[in-house]
C-alpha positions in Angstrom: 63.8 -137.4 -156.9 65.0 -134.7 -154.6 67.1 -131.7 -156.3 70.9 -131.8 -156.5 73.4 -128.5 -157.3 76.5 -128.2 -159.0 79.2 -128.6 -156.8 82.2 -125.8 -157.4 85.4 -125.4 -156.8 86.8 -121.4 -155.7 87.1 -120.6 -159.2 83.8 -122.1 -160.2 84.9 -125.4 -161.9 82.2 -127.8 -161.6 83.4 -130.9 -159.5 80.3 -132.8 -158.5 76.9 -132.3 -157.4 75.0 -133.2 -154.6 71.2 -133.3 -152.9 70.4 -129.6 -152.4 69.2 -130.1 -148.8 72.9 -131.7 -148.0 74.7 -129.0 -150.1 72.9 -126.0 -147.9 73.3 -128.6 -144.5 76.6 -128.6 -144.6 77.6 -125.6 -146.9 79.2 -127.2 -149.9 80.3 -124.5 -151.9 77.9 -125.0 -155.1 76.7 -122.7 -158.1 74.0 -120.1 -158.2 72.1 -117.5 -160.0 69.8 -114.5 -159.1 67.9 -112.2 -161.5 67.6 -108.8 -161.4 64.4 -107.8 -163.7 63.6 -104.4 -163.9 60.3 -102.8 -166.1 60.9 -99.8 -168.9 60.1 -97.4 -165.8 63.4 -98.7 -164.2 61.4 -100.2 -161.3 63.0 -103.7 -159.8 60.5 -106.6 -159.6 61.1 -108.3 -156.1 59.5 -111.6 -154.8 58.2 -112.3 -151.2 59.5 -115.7 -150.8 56.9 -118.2 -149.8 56.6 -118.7 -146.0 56.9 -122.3 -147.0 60.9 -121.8 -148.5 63.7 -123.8 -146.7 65.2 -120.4 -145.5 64.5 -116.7 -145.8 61.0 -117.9 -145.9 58.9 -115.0 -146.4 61.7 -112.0 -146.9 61.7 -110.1 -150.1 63.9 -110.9 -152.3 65.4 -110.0 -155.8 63.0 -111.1 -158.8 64.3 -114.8 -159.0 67.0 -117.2 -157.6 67.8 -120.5 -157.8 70.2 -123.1 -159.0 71.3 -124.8 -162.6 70.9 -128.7 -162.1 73.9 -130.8 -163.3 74.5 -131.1 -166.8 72.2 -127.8 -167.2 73.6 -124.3 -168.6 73.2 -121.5 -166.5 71.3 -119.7 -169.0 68.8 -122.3 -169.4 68.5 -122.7 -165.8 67.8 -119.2 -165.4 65.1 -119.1 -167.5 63.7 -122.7 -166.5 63.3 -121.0 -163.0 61.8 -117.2 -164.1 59.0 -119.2 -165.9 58.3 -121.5 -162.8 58.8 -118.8 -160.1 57.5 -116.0 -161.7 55.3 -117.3 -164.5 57.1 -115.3 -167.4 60.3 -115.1 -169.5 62.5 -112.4 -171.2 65.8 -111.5 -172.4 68.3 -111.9 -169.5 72.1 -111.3 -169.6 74.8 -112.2 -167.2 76.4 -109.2 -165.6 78.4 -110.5 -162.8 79.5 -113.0 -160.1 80.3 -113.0 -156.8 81.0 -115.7 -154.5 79.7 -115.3 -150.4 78.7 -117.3 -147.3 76.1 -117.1 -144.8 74.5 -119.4 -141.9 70.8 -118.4 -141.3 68.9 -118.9 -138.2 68.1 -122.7 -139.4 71.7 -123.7 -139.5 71.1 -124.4 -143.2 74.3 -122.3 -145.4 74.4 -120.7 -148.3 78.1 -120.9 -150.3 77.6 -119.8 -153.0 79.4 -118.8 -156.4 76.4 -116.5 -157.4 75.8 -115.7 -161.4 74.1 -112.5 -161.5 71.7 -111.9 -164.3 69.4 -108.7 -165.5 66.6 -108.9 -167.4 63.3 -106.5 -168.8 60.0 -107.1 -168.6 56.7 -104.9 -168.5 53.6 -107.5 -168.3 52.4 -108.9 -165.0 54.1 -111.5 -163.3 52.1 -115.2 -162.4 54.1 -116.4 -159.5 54.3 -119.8 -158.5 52.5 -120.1 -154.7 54.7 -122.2 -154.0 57.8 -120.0 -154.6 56.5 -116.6 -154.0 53.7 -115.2 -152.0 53.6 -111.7 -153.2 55.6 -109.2 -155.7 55.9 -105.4 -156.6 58.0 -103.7 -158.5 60.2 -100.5 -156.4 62.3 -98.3 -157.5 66.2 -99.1 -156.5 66.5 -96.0 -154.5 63.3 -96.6 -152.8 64.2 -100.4 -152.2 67.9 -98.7 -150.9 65.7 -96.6 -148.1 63.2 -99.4 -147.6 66.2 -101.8 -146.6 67.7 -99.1 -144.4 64.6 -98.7 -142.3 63.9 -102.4 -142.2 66.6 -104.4 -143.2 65.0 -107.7 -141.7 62.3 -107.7 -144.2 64.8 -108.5 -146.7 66.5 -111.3 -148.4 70.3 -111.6 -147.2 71.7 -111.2 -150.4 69.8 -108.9 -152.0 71.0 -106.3 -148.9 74.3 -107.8 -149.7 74.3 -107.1 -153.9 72.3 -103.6 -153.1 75.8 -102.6 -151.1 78.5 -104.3 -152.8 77.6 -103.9 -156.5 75.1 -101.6 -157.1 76.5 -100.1 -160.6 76.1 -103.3 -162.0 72.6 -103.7 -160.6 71.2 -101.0 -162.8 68.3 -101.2 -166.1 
């Protein structure tokens, strides 16, 4: 059965769902959440999405993203997906959301009203092949630098929450 998304209206009210692949085909405006994990050093743990992803195939990203299937809470979606991307789970908490748009070079678009959530964790991730290829954990000012000097190595909207929102983006 392929995955659907929760289909939203501009103030986030759910009003449907539909196929992911037809959501991101013909950019359906639909709900989201990324996680923001950092370690007691304050280091970020970031994900090099497998080459094999739909889009933003291998770019690093922020630790997990992904979306709540219908009928599912946010907060149990968010940690459904941590476990299966990154083979681990912790505390998280919603800091923020933010809505935004983008077309990438497969004509496949993300709308998205994004749930932003942060998290702690000091083990060693297990990440899912299939989701990730690699991880490390950076500092934020490093990972600001790092996406100044190469900005295509990176996920679209991590660059775009780095810029936009970075004191909520803090351990």
């Amino acid at each position: 059965m392929e995955e659907r998304v929760i289909l939203v209206d501009e103030n986030d009210t759910e009003i449907g769902s539909e196929t992911k692949l037809k959501a991101h085909r013909e950019g359906m405006l639909h709900r989201a959440f990324s996680i923001f994990v950092f370690n007691s050093k304050k280091q970020l743990l970031l994900q090099k999405r497998a080459a094999t992803k739909y889009h933003s195939a291998g770019l690093w990203a922020n630790t997990c993203c992904s979306h709540p299937r219908p009928k599912e809470s946010l907060k149990k979606a968010a940690h459904r997906r941590l476990l299966e991307e990154m083979g681990f789970n912790c505390e998280l908490r919603e800091v923020f959301i933010f809505k935004y748009k983008k077309k990438f070079v497969n004509n496949l678009i993300e709308n998205e009203v994004d749930h932003v959530f942060l998290g702690r964790f000091d083990g060693k991730p297990k990440p899912n092949k299939e989701e990730a290829d690699d991880w490390r954990w950076i500092s934020v000012e490093r990972l600001r630098k790092d996406i100044r000097d190469y900005p295509e190595k990176y996920a679209y909207w991590l660059r775009l929450m780095l810029d936009n929102y970075p004191a909520h983006l803090k351990p």
